[in-house]
C-alpha positions as CSV (number, residue, x, y, z in Angstrom):
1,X,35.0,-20.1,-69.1
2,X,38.2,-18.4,-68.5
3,X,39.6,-17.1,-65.2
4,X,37.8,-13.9,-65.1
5,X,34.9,-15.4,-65.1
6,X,35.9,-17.5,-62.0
7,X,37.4,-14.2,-60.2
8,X,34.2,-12.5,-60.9
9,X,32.1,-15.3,-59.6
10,X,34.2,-15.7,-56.7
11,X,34.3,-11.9,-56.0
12,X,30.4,-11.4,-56.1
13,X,29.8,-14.6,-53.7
14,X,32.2,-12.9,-51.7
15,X,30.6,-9.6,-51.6
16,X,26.7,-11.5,-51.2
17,X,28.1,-12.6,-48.4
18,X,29.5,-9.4,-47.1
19,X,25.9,-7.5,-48.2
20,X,24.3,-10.7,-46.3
21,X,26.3,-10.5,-43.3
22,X,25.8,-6.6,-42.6
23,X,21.8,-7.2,-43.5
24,X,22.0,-9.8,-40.8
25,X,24.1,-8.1,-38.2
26,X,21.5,-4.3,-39.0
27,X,18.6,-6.9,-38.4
28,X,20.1,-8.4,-35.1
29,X,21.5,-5.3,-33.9
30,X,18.1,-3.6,-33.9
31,X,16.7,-6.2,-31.4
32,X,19.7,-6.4,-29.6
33,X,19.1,-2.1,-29.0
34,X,15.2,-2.7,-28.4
35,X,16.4,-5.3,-25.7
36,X,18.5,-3.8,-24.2
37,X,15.9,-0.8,-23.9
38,X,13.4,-2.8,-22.4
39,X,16.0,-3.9,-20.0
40,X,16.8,-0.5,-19.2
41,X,13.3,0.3,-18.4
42,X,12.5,-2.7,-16.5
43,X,15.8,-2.0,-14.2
44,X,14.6,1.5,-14.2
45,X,11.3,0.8,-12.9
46,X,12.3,-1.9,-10.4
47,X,14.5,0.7,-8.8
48,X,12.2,3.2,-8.6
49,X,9.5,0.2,-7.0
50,X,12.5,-0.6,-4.6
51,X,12.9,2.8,-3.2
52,X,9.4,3.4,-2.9
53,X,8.7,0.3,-1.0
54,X,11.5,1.3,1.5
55,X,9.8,4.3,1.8
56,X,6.9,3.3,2.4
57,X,8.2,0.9,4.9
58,X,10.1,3.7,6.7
59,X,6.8,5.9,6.6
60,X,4.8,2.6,8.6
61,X,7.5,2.3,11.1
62,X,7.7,5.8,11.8
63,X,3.3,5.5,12.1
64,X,4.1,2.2,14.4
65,X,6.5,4.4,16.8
66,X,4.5,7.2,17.0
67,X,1.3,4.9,17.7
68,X,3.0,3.1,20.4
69,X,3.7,6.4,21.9
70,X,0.3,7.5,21.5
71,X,-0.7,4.3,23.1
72,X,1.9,4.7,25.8
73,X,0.6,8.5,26.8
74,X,-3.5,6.9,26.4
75,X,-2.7,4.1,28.9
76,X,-0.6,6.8,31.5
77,X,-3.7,8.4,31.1
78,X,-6.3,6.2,31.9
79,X,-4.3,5.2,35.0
80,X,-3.9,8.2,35.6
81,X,-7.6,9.0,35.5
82,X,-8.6,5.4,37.3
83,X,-6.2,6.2,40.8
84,X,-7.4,9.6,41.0
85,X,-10.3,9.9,43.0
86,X,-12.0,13.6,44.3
87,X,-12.5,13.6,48.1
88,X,-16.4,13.8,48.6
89,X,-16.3,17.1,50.0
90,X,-14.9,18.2,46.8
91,X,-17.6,16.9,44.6
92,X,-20.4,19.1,45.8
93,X,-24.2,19.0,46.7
94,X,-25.9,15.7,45.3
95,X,-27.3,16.4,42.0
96,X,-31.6,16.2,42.0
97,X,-33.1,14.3,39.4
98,X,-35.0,16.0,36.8
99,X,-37.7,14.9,35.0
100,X,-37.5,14.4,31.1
101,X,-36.5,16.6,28.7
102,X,-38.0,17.3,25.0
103,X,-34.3,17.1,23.9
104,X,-33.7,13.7,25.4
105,X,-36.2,11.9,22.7
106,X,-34.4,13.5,20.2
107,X,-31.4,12.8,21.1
108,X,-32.3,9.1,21.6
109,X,-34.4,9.5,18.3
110,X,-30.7,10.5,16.8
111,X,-28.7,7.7,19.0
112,X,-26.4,5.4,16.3
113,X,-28.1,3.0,14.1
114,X,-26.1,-1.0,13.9
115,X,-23.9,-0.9,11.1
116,X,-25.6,-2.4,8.1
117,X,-23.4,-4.2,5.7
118,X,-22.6,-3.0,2.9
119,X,-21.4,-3.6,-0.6
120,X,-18.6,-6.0,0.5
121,X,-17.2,-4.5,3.8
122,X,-18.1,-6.6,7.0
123,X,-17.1,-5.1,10.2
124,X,-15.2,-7.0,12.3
125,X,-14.5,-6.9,16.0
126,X,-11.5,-5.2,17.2
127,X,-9.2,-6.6,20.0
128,X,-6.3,-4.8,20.5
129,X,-4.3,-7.2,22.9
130,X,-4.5,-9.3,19.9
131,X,-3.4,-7.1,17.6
132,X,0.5,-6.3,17.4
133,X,0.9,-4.8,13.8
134,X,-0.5,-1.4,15.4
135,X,-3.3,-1.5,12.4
136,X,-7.3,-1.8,13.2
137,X,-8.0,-4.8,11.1
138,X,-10.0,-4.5,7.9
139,X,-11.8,-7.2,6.4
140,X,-13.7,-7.5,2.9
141,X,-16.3,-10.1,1.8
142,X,-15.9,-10.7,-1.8
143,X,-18.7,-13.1,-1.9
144,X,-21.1,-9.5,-0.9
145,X,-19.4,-7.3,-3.1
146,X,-19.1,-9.0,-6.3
């Protein structure tokens, strides 16, 4: 063996390793770029999540301050309506009795049935002194519906 033989030895390890190296590095590269991608859509989509949720939680506080308005005006009204009493001689002649109508069995025939439960919803009671989320509550039995 002379020394070309040895050069030429020496130079194709070196280029293997060269060939080897950029293989490795194209290989690593390409899941570095689908990583980063997937980074890039996750950050994407948690941003557009975050500004949603802060919309949404702008749009419930706006609902909260309007219905604690609404309650406000409700409650001047029934006040209002409770310390407002018609002098008698306002009200008029006494009102006779009649005697039943054909319309009044219908219209009991047609009263409101009880609310029947149904496929998972139970109704609940609703006590609004209680309450102080501004929300009626809603309640789901998943031993019923499923």
């Amino acid at each position: 063996m002379d020394i070309g033989h040895t050069w030429m030895i020496a130079a194709s390890a070196a280029a293997g390793l060269v060939a080897a190296g950029a293989g490795v590095s194209w290989w690593w590269n390409t899941r570095l770029g689908k990583a980063r991608r997937l980074i890039e859509q996750l950050k994407a989509s948690r941003d557009l999540l975050n500004q949603q949720n802060s919309q949404a939680r702008r749009q419930i506080e706006q609902l909260q301050l309007e219905l604690g308005e609404l309650r406000i005006i409700a409650e001047r009204v029934r006040r209002r309506a409770a310390n407002t009493v018609s002098p008698p001689d306002t009200l008029g002649p006494p009102l006779e009795p009649r005697g039943a109508s054909p319309l009044a069995t219908q219209v009991v025939a047609l009263a409101p049935r009880a609310p029947q439960a149904s496929a998972g919803f139970v109704p609940t009671s609703y006590d609004e002194a209680d309450d102080k989320s501004g929300f009626a509550p809603t309640q789901f039995d998943r031993s019923r519906g499923r």
